[in-house]
PQR file with spaces between the fields and no chain letter, atoms N, CA, C, O and H, PARSE charges and radii, in Angstrom:
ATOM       1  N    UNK     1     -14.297  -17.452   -0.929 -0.4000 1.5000
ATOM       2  CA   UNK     1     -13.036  -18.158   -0.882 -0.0000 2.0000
ATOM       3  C    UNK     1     -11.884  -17.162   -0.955  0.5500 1.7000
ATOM       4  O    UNK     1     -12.034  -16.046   -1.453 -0.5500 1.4000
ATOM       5  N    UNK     2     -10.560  -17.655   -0.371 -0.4000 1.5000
ATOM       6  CA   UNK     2      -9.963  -16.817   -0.289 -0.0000 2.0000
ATOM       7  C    UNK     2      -8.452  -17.381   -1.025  0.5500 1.7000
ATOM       8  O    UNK     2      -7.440  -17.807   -0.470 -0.5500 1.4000
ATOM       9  H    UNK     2     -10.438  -18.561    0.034  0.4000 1.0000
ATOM      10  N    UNK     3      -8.758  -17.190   -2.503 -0.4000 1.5000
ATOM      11  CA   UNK     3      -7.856  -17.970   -3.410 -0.0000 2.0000
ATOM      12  C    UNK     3      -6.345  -17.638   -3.446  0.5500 1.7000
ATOM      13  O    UNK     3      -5.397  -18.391   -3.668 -0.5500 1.4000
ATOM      14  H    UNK     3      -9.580  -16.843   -2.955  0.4000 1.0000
ATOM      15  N    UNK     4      -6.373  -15.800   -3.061 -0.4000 1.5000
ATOM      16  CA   UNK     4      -5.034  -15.451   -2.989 -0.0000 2.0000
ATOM      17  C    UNK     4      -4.614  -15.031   -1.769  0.5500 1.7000
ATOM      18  O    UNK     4      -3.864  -14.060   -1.682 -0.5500 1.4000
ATOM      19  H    UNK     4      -7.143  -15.188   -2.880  0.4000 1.0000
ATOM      20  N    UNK     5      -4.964  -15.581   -0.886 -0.4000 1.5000
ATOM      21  CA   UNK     5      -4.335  -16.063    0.755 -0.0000 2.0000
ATOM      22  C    UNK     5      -4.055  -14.287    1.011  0.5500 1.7000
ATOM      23  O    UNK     5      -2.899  -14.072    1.372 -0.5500 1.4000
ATOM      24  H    UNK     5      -5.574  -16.371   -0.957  0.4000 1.0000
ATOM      25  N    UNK     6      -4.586  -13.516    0.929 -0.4000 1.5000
ATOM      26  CA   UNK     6      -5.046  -12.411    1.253 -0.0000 2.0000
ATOM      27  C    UNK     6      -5.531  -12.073    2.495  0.5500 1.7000
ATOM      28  O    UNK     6      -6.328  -12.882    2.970 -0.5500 1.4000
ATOM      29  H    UNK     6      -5.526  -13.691    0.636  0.4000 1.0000
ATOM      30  N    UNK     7      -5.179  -10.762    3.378 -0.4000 1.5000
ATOM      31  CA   UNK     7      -6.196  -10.775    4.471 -0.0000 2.0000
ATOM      32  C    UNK     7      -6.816  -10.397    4.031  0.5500 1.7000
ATOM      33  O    UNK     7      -6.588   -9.855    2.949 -0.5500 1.4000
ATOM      34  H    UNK     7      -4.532  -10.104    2.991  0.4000 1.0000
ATOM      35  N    UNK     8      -8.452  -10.449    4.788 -0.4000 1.5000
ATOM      36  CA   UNK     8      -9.473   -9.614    4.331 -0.0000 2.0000
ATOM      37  C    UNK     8     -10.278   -9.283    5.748  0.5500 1.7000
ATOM      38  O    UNK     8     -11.070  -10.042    6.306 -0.5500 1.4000
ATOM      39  H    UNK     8      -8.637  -10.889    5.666  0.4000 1.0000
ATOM      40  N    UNK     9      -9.879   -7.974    6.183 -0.4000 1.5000
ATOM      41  CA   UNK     9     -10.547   -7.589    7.306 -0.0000 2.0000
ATOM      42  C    UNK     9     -12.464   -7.759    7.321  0.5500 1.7000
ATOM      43  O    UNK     9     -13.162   -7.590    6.321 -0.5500 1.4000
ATOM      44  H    UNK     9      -9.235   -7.358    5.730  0.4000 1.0000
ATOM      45  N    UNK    10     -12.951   -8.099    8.620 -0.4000 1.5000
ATOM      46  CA   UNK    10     -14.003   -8.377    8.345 -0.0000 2.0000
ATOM      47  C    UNK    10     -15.191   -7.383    9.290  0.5500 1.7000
ATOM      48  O    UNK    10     -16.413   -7.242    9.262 -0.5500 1.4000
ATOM      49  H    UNK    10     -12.384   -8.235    9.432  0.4000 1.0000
ATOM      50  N    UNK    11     -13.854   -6.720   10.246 -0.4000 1.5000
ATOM      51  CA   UNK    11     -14.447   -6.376   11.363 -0.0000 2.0000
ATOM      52  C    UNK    11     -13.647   -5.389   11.775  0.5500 1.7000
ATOM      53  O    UNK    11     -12.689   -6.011   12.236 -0.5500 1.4000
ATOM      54  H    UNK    11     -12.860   -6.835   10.269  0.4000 1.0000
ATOM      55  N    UNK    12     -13.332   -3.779   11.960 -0.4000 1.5000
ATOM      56  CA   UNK    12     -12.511   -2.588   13.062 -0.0000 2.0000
ATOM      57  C    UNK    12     -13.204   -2.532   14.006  0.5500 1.7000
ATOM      58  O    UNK    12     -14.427   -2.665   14.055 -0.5500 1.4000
ATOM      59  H    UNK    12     -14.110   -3.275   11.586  0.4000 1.0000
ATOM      60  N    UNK    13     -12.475   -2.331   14.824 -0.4000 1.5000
ATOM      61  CA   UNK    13     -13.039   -2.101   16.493 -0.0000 2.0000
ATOM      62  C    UNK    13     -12.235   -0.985   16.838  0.5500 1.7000
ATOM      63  O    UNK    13     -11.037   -1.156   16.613 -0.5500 1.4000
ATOM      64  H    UNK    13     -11.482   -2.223   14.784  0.4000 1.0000
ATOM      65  N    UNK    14     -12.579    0.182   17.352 -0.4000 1.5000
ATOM      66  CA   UNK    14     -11.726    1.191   17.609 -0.0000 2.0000
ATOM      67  C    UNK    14     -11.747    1.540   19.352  0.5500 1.7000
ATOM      68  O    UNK    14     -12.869    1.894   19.715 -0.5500 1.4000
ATOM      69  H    UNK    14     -13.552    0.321   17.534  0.4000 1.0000
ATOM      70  N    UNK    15     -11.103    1.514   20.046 -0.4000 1.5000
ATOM      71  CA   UNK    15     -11.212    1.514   21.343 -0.0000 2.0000
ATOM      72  C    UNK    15     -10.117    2.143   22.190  0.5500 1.7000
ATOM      73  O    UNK    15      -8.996    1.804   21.809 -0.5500 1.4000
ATOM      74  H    UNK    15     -10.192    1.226   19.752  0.4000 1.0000
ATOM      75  N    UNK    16     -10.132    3.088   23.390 -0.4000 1.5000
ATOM      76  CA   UNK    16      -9.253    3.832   23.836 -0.0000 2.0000
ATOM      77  C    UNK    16      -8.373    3.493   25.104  0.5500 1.7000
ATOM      78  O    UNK    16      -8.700    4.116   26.114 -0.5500 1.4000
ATOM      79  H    UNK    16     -11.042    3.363   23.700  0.4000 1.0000
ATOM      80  N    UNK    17      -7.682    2.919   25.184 -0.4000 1.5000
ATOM      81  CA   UNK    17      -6.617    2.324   26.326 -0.0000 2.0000
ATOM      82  C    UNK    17      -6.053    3.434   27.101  0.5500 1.7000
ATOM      83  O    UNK    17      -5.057    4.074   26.764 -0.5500 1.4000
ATOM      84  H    UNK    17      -7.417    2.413   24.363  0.4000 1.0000
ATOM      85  N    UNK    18      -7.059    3.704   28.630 -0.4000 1.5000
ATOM      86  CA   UNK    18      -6.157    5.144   29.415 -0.0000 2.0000
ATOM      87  C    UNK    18      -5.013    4.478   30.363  0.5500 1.7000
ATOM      88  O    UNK    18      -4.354    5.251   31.059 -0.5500 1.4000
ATOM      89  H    UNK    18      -7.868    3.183   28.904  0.4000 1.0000
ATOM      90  N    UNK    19      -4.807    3.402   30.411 -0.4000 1.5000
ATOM      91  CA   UNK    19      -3.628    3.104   31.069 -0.0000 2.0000
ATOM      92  C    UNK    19      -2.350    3.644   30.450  0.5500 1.7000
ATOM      93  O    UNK    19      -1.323    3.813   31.106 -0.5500 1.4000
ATOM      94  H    UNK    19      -5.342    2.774   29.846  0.4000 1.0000
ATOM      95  N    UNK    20      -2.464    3.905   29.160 -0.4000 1.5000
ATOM      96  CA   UNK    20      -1.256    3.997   28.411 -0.0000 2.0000
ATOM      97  C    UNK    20      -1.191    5.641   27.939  0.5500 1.7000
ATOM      98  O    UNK    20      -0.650    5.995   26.892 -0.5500 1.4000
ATOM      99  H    UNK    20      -3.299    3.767   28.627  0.4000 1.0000
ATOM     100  N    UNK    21      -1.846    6.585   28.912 -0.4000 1.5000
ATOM     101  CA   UNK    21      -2.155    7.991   28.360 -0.0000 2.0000
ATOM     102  C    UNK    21      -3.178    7.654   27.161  0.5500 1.7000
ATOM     103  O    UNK    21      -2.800    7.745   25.993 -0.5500 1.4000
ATOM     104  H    UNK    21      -2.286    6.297   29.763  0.4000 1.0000
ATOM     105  N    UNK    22      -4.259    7.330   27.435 -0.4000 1.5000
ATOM     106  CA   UNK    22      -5.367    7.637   26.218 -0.0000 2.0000
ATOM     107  C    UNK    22      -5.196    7.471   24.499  0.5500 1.7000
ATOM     108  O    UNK    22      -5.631    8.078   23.520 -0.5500 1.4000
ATOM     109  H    UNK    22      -4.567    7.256   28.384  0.4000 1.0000
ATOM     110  N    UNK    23      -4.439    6.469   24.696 -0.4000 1.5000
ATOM     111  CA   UNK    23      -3.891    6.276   23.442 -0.0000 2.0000
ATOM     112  C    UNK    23      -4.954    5.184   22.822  0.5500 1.7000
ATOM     113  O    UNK    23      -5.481    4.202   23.345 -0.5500 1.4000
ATOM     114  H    UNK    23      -4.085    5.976   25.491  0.4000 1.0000
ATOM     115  N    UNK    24      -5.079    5.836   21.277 -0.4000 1.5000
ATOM     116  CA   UNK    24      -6.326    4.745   20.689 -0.0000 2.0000
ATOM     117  C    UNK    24      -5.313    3.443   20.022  0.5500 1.7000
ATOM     118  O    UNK    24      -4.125    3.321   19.725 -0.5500 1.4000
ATOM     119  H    UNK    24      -4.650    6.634   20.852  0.4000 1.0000
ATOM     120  N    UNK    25      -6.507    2.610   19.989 -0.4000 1.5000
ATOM     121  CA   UNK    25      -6.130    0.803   19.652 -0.0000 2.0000
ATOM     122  C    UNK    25      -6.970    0.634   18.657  0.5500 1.7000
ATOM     123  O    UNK    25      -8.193    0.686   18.791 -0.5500 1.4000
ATOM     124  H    UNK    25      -7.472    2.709   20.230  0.4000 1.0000
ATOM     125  N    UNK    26      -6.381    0.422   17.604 -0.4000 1.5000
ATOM     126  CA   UNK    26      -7.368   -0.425   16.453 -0.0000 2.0000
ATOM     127  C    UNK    26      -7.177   -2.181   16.599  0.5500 1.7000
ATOM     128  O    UNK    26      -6.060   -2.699   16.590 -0.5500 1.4000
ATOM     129  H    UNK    26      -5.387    0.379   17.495  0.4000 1.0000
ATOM     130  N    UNK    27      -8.361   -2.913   16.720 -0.4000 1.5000
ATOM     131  CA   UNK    27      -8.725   -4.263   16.771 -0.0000 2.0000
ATOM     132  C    UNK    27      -9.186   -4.601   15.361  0.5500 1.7000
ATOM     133  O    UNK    27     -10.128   -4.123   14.729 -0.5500 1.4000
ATOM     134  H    UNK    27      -9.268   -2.492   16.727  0.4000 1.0000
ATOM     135  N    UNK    28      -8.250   -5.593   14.993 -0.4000 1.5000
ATOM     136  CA   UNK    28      -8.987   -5.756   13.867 -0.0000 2.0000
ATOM     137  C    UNK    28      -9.341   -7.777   13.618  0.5500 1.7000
ATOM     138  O    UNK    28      -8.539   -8.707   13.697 -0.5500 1.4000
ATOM     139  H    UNK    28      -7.484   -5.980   15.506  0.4000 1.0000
ATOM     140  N    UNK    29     -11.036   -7.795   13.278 -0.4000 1.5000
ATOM     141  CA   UNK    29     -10.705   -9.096   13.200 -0.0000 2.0000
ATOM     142  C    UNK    29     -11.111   -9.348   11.771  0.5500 1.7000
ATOM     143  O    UNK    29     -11.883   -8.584   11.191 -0.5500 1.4000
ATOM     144  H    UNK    29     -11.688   -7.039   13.214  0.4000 1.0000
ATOM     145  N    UNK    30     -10.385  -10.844   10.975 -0.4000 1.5000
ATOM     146  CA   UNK    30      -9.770  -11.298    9.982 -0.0000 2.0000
ATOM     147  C    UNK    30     -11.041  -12.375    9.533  0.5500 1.7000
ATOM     148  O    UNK    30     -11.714  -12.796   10.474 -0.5500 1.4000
ATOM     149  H    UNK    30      -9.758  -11.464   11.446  0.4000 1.0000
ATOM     150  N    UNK    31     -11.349  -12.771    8.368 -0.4000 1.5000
ATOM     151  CA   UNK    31     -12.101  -13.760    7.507 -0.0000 2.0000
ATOM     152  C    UNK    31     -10.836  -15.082    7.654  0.5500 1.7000
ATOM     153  O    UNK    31      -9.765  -15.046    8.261 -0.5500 1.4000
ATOM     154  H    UNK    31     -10.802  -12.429    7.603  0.4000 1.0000
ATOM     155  N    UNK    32     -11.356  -16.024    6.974 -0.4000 1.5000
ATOM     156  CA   UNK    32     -11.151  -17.030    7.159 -0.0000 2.0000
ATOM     157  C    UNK    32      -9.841  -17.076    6.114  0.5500 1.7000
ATOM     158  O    UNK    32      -9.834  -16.599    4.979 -0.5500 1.4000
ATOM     159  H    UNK    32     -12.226  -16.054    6.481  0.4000 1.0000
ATOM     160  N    UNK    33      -8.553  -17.884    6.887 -0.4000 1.5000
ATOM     161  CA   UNK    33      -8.146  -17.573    5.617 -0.0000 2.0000
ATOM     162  C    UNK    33      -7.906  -19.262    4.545  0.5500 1.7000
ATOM     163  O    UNK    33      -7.318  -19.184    3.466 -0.5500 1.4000
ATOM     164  H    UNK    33      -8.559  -18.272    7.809  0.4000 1.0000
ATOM     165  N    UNK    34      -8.297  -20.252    4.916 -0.4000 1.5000
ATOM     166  CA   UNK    34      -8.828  -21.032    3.981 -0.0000 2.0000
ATOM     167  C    UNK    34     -10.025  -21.733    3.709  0.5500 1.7000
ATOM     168  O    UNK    34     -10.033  -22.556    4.625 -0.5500 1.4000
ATOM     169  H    UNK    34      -8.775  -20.315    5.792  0.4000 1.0000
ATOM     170  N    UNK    35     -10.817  -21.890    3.184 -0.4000 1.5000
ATOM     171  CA   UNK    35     -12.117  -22.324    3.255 -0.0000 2.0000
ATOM     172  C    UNK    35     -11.819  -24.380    2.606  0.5500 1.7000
ATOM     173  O    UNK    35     -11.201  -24.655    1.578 -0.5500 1.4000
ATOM     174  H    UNK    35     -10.811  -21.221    2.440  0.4000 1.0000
ATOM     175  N    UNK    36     -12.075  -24.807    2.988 -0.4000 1.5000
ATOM     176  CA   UNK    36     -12.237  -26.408    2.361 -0.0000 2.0000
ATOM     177  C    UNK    36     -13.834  -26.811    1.990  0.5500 1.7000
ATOM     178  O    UNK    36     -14.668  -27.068    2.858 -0.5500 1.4000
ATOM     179  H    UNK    36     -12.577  -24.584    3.824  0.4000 1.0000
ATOM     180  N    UNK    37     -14.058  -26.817    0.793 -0.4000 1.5000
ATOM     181  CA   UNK    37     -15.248  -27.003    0.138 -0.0000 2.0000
ATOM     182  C    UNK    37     -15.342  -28.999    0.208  0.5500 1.7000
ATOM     183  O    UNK    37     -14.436  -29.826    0.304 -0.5500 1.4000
ATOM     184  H    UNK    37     -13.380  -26.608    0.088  0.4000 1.0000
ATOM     185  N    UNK    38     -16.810  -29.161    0.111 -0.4000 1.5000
ATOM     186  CA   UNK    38     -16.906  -30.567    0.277 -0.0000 2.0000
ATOM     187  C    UNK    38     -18.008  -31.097    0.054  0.5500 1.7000
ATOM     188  O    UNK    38     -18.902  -30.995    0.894 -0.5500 1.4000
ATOM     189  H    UNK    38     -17.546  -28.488    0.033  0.4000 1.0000
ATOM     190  N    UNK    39     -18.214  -31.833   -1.208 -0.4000 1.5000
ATOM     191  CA   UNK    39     -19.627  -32.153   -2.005 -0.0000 2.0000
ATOM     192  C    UNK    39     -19.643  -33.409   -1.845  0.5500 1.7000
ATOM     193  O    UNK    39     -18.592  -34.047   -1.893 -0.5500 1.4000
ATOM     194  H    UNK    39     -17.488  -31.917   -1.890  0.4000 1.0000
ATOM     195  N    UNK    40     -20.991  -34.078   -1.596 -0.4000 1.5000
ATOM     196  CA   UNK    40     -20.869  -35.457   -1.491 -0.0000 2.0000
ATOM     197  C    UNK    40     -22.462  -35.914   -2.394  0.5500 1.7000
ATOM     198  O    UNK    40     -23.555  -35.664   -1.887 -0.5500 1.4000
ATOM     199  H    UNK    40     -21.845  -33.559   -1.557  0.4000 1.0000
ATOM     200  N    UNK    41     -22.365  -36.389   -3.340 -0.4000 1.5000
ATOM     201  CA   UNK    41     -23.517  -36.757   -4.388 -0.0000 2.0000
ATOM     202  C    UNK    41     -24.050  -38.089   -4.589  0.5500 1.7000
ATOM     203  O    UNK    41     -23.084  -38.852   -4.590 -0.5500 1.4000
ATOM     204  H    UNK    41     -21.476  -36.593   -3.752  0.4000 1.0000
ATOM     205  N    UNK    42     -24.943  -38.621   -4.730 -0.4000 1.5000
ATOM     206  CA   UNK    42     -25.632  -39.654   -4.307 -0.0000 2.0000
ATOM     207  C    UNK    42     -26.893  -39.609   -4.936  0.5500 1.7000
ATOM     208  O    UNK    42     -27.807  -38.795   -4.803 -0.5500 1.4000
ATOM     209  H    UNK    42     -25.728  -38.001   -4.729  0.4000 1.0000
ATOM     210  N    UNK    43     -26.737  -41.232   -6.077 -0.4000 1.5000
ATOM     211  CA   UNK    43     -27.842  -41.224   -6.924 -0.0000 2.0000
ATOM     212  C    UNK    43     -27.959  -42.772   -6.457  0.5500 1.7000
ATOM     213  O    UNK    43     -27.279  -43.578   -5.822 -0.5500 1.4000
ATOM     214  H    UNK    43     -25.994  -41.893   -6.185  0.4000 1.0000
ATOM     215  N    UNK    44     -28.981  -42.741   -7.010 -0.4000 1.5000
ATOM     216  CA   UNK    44     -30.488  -44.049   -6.535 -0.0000 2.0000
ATOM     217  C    UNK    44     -30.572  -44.857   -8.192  0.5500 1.7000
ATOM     218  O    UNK    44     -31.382  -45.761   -8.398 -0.5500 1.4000
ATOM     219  H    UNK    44     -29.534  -42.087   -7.526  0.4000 1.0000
């Protein structure tokens, strides 16, 4: 869970773009940033 709405990288991707003179690109992908928990209980 992500209680204090924080990023939290989950994933770098490092990759080199020569259109732009060979200049490097960091990709970065992100966790979730709210989770919704959901219990459903059921007695007999």
């Amino acid at each position: 869970m992500n209680s204090y709405n924080r990023e939290n990288v989950l994933n770098l991707n490092y990759f080199i773009n020569d259109e732009e003179g060979a200049k490097l690109i960091q990709n970065n992908s992100y966790l979730m940033q709210g989770l919704i928990n959901v219990s459903l209980r059921l007695e007999w």
